[in-house]
ROMAR-444412 format. One record per residue: residue number from 1; residue in three letters; x, y, z of N, C-alpha, C in turn. Coordinates in steps of 0.02 Angstrom, whole numbers, always signed. Atoms other than C-alpha are relative to their C-alpha. Example, Ala and Ser with C-alpha at 12.3 -4.5 7.8 and 13.67 -1.06 7.14 Angstrom:
# ROMAR-444412
   resi   resn    neast   nnorth      nup   caeast   canorth     caup    ceast   cnorth      cup
      1    ALA      +45      -59       +0     +615      -225     +390      +45      +60       +0
      2    SER      -42      -59       -3     +684       -53     +357      -39      +55      +37
END
This chain:
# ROMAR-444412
   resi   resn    neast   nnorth      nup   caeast   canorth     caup    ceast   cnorth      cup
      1    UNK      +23      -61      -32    +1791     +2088    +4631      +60      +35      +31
      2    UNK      -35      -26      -27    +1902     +2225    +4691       -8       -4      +74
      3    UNK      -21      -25      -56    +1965     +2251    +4876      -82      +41      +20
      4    UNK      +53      -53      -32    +1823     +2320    +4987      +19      +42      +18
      5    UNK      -13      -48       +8    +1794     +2488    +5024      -26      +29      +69
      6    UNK      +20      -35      -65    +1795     +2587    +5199      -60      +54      -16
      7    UNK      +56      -48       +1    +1631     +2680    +5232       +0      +41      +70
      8    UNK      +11      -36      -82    +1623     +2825    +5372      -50      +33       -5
      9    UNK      +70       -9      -13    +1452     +2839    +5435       +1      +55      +62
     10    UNK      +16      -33      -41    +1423     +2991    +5530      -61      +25      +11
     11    UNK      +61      -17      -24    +1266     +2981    +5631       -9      -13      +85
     12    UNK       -3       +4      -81    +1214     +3010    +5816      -61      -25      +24
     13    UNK      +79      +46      -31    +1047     +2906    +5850      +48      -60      -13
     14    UNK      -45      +78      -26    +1130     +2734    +5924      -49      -44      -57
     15    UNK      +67      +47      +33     +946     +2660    +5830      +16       +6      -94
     16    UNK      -25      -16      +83     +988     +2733    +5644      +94      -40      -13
     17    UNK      -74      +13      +22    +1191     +2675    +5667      -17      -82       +5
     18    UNK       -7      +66      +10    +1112     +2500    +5705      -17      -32      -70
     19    UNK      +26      +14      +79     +991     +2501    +5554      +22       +8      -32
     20    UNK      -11       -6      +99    +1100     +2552    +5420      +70      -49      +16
     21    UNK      -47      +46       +2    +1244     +2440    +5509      -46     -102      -25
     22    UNK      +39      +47      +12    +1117     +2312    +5498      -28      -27      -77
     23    UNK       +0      +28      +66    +1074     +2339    +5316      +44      +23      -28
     24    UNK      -64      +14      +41    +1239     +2337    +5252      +18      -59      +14
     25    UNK       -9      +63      -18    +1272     +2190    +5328      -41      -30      -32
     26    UNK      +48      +45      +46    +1125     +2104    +5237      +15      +11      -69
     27    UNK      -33      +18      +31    +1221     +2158    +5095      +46      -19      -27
     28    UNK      -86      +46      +14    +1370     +2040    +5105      +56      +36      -33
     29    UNK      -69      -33      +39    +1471     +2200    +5059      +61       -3      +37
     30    UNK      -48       +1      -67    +1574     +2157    +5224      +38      +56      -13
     31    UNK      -53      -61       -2    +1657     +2335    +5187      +29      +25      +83
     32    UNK       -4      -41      -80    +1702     +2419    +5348       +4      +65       +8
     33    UNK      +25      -47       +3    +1610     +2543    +5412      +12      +10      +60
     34    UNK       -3      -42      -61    +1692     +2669    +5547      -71      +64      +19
     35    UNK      +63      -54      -13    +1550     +2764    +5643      +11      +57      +57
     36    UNK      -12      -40      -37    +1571     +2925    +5718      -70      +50      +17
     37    UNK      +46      -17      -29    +1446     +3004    +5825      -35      +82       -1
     38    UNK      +14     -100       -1    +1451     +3207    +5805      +59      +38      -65
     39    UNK      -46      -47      +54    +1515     +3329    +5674      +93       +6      +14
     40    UNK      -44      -26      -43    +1671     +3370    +5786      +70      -67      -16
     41    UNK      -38      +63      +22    +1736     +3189    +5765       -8      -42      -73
     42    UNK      -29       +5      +62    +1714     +3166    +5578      +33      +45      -30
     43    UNK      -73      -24      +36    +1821     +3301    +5544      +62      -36      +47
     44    UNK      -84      +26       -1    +1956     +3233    +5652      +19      -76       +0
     45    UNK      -18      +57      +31    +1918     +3064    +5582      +36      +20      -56
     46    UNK      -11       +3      +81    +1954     +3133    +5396      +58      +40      +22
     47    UNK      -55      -22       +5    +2096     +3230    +5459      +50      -39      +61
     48    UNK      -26      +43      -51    +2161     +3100    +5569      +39      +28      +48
     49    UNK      -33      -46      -76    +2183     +3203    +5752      -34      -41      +28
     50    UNK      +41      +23      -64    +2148     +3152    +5912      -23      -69      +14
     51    UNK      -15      +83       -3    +2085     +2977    +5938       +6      -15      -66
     52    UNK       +3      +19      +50    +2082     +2952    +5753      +73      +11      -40
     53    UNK      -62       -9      +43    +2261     +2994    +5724      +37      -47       -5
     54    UNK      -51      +62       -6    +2340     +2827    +5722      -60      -42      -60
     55    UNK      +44      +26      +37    +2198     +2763    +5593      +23      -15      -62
     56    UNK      -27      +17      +63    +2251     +2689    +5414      -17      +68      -36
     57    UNK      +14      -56      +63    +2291     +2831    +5296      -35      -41      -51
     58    UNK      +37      +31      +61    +2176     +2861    +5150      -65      +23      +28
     59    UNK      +56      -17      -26    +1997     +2929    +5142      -45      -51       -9
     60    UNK      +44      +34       +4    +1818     +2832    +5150       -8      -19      -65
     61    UNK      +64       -3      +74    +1742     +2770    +4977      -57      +48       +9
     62    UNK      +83      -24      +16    +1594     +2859    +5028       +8      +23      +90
     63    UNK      +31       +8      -87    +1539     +2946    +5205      -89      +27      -18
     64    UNK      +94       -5       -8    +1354     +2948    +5256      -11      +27      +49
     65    UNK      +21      -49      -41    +1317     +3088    +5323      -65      +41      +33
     66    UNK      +57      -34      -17    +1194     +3140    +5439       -5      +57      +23
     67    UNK      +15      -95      +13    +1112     +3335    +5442       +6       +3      +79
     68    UNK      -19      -25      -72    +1081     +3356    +5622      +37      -32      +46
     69    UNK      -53      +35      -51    +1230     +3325    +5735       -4      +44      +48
     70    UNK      -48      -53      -56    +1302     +3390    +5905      +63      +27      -24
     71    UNK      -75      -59       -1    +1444     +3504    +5909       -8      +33      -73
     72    UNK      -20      -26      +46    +1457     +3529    +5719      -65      -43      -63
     73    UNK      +58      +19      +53    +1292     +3505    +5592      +17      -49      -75
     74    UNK      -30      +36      +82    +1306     +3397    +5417      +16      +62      -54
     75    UNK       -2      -71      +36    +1304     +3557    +5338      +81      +20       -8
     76    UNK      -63      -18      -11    +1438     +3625    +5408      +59      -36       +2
     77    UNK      -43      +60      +16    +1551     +3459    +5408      +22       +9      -85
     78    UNK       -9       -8      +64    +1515     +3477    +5226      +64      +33      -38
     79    UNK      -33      -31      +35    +1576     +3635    +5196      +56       +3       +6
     80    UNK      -87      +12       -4    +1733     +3593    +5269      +40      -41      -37
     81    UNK      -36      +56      +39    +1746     +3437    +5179       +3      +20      -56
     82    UNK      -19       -9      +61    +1704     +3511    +5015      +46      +73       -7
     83    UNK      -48      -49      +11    +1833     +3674    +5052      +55      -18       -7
     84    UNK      -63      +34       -5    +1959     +3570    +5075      +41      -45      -58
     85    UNK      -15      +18      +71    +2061     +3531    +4924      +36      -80      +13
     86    UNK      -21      +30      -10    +2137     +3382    +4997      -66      -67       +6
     87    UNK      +58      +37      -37    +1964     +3294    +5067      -64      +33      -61
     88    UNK      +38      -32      +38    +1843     +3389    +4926      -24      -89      -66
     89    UNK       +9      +62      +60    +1839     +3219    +4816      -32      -69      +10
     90    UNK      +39      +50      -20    +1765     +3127    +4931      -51       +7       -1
     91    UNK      +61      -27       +9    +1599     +3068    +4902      -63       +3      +71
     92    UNK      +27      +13      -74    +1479     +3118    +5045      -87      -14      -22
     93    UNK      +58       +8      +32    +1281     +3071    +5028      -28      +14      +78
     94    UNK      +49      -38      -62    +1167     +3170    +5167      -41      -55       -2
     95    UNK      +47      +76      -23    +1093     +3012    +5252      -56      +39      +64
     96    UNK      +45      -31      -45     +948     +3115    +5337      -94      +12      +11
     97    UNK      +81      +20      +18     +755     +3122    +5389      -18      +78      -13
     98    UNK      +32      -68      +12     +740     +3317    +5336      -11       +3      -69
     99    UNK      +47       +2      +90     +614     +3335    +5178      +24      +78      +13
    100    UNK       -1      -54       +8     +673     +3535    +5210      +28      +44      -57
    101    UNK      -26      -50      +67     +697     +3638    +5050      +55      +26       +2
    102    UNK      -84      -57      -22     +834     +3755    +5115      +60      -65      +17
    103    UNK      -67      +33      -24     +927     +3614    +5195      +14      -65      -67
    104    UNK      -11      +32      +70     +922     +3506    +5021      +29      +48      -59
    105    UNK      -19      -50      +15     +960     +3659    +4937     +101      +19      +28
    106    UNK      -49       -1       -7    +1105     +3701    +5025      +55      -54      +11
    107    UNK      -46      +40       +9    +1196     +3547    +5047      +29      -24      -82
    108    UNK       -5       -5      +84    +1182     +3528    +4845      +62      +56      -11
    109    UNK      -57      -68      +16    +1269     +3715    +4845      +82      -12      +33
    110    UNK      -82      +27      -31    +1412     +3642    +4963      +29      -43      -30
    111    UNK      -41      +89      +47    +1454     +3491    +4838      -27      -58      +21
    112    UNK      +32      +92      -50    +1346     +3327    +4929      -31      -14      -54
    113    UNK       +6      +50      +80    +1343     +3198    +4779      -49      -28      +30
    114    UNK      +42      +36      -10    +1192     +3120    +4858      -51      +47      +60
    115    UNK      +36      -32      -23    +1036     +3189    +4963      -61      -58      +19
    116    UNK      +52      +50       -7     +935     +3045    +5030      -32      -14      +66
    117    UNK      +42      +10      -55     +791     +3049    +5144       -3      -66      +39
    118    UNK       -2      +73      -30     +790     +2911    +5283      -63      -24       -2
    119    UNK      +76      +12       -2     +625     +2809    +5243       -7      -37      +57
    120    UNK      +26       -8      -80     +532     +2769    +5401      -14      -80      -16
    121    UNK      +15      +61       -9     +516     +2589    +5452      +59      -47      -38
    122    UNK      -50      +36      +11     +657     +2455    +5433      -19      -22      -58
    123    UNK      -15      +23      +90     +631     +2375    +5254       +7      +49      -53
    124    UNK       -8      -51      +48     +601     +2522    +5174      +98      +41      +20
    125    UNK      -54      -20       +2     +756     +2590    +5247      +79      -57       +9
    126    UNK      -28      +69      +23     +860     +2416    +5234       +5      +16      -63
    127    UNK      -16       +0      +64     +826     +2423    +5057      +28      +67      -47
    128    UNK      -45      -77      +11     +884     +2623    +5045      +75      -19       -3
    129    UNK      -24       +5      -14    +1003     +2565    +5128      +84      -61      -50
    130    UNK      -48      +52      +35    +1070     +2394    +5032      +19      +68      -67
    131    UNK      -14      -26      +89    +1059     +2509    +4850      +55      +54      +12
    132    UNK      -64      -44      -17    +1184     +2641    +4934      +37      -27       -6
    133    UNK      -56      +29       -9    +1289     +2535    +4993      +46      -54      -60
    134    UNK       +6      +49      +60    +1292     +2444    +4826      +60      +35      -46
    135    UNK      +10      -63      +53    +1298     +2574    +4719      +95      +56      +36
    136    UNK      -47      -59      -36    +1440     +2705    +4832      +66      -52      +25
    137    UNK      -82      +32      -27    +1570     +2545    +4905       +9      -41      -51
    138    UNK      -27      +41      +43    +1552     +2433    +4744      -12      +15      -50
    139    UNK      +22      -20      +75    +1489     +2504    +4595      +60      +72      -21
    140    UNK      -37      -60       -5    +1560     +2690    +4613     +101      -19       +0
    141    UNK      -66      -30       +8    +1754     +2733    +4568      +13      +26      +55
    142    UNK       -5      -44      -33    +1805     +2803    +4706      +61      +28      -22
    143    UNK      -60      -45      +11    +1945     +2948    +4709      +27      -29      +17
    144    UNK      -51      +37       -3    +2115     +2902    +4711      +37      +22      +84
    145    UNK      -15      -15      -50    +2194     +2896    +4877      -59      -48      +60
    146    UNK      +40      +36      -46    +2043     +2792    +4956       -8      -60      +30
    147    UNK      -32      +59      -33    +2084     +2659    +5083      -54      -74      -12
    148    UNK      +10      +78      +34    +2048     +2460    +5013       +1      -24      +81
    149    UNK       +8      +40      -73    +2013     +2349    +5172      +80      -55      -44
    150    UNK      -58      +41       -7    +2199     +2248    +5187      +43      +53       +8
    151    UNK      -29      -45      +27    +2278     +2418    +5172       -8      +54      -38
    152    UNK       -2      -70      +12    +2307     +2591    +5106      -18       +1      -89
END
């Protein structure tokens, strides 16, 4: 098996960052997964400012992104991530509980390789949860430039 693969989970319910830390962990992908709390601080995770500027170069395998944040929305995180020709290759998957047309709609139009409703009640979202994490830190290619746990 290759080198595991960093995951950055940006979500701000303390209860959702336990459950999906919780089912990743039940799938022995031991990847490591940095969690940042508001829009504001996954961009200056991915552009490594501020507390995040001393952090191993190299982007996520995958971030899991959730729609409604403080300071700065998933939306809008997006469109920064996918304007950005540097950060545009990473893959992001809207980890969120909005069934809303427009807001599935437009994250699609911004570039978000994934769109997945959070299902309600821990197994169901455990097992969302294991097939992501499966599927996005061990199955998936990631782009080149994306940081391996031991190093860059």
């Amino acid at each position: 098996m290759s080198e595991l693969k960093r995951i950055l989970l940006v979500e701000d319910s303390d209860n959702d960052v336990q459950l999906t830390l919780a089912a990743l962990e039940e799938t022995h992908l031991a990847n490591e997964v940095d969690v940042v709390t508001d829009g504001q601080q996954a961009l200056d995770y991915l552009y490594r400012r501020g507390p995040h500027g001393e952090r191993v170069a190299g982007h996520p395998a995958v971030v899991l992104l959730d729609l409604k944040l403080p300071k700065l929305n998933g939306l809008e995180v997006l469109a920064q991530l996918k304007g950005d020709p540097d950060l545009r290759q990473i893959p992001v998957v809207m980890l969120t509980s909005s069934r809303e047309e427009p807001d599935l709609a437009r994250a699609y139009s911004l570039g978000v390789n994934a769109y997945v409703v959070k299902p309600v009640g821990f197994d169901a979202f455990s097992s969302a949860l294991r097939e992501l994490g499966l599927f996005w830190a061990i199955l998936n290619q990631p782009p080149p430039g994306t940081v391996r746990k031991g190093g860059g």
